[in-house]
C-alpha positions in Angstrom: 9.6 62.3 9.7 12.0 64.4 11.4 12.9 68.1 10.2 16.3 69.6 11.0 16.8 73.3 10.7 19.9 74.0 8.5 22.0 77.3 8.9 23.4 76.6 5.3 23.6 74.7 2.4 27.0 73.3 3.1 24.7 71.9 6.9 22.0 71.1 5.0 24.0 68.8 2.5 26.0 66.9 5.3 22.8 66.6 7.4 21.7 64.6 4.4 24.5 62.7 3.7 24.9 61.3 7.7 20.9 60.6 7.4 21.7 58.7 4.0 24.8 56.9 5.6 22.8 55.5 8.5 20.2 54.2 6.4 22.5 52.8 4.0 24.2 51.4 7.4 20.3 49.5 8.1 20.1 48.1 4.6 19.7 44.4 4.8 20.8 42.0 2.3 17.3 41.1 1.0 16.8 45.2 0.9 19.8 45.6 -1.3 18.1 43.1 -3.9 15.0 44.5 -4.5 15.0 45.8 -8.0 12.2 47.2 -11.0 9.3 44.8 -10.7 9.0 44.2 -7.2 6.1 45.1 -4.9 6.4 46.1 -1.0 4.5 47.0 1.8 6.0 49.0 4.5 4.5 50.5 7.4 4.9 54.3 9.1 6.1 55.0 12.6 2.5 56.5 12.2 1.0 52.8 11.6 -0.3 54.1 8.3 0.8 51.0 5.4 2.2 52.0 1.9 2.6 49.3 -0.5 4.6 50.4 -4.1 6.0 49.0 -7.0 9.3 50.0 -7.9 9.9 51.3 -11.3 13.3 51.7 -11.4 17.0 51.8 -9.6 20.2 54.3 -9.9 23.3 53.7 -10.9 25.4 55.9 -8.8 26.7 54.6 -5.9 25.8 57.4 -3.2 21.9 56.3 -4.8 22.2 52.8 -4.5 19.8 51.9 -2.2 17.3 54.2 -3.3 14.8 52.9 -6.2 12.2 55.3 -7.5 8.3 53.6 -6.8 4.9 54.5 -7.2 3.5 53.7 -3.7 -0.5 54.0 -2.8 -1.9 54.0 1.0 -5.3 55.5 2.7 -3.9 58.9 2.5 -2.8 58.9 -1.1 -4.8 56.0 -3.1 -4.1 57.4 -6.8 -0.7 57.0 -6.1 2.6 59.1 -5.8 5.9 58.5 -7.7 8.7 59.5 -5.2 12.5 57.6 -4.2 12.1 55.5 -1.3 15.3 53.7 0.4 15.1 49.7 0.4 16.0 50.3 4.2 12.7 51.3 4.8 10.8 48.8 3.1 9.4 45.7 5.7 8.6 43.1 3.1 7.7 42.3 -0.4 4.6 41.1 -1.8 3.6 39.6 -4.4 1.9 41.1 -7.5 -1.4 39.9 -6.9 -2.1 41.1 -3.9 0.0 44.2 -4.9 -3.0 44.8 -7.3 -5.9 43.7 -5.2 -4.9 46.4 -2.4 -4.3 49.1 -4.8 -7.1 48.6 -6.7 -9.1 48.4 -2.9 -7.6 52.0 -2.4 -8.8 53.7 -5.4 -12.3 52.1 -5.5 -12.4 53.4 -1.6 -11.3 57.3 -2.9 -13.7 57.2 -5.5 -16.6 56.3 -3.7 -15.3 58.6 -0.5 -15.6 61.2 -3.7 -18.7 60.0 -5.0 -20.1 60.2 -1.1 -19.0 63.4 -0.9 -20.9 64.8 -3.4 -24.1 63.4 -2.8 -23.5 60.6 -5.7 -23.1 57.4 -3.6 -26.0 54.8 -1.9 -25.4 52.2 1.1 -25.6 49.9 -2.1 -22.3 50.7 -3.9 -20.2 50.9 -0.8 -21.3 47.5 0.5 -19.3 46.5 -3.1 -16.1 47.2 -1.5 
């Protein structure tokens, strides 16, 4: 992530607008397609993997290669809605695995939890 400091509103909103262009200029085909249903996995500069579900699209044209998602990683295994651009998505997956690695993540957080507070043995983590 990159922040740029913004003298004024009017900056701040073409600052956005030349950031949304240039991803809308990355947009593959296969990208543009992806619609409610689907299941991704995309990976961080940071080498840290999201995988999400998209719940929905937009209908205006400035939004249309945003969809809105529920995504999960190791950082944030209950899951976050948010918008994500299809320009930054590597590759869908199918529903299956989808569900096996978020389920993975939120067993993981809840024993990390249950560790935490004295609640977890060797036993239940091996289950994982």
């Amino acid at each position: 992530m990159q922040i740029e400091p913004c003298e004024s509103i009017e900056e701040l909103v073409r600052s956005e607008e030349f950031a949304r262009q240039a991803a809308d200029s990355r947009t593959q085909d296969w990208q543009r397609q992806i619609k409610k249903g689907d299941c991704f996995k995309r990976l961080t500069p940071y080498g840290l993997e999201i995988f999400g579900e998209v719940l929905k699209g937009y209908e205006a044209e400035d939004l249309k290669n945003f969809r809105v998602c529920r995504c999960y990683s190791f950082v944030c295994p209950e899951g976050e809605i948010g918008d994500v651009h299809v320009s930054t998505i590597d590759s869908l997956i199918d529903r299956d695995t989808f569900e096996m690695v978020k389920n993975k993540l939120i067993k993981t957080w809840r024993l990390a939890l249950k560790w935490l507070n004295g609640e977890a043995n060797y036993e239940e983590a091996m289950v994982i």
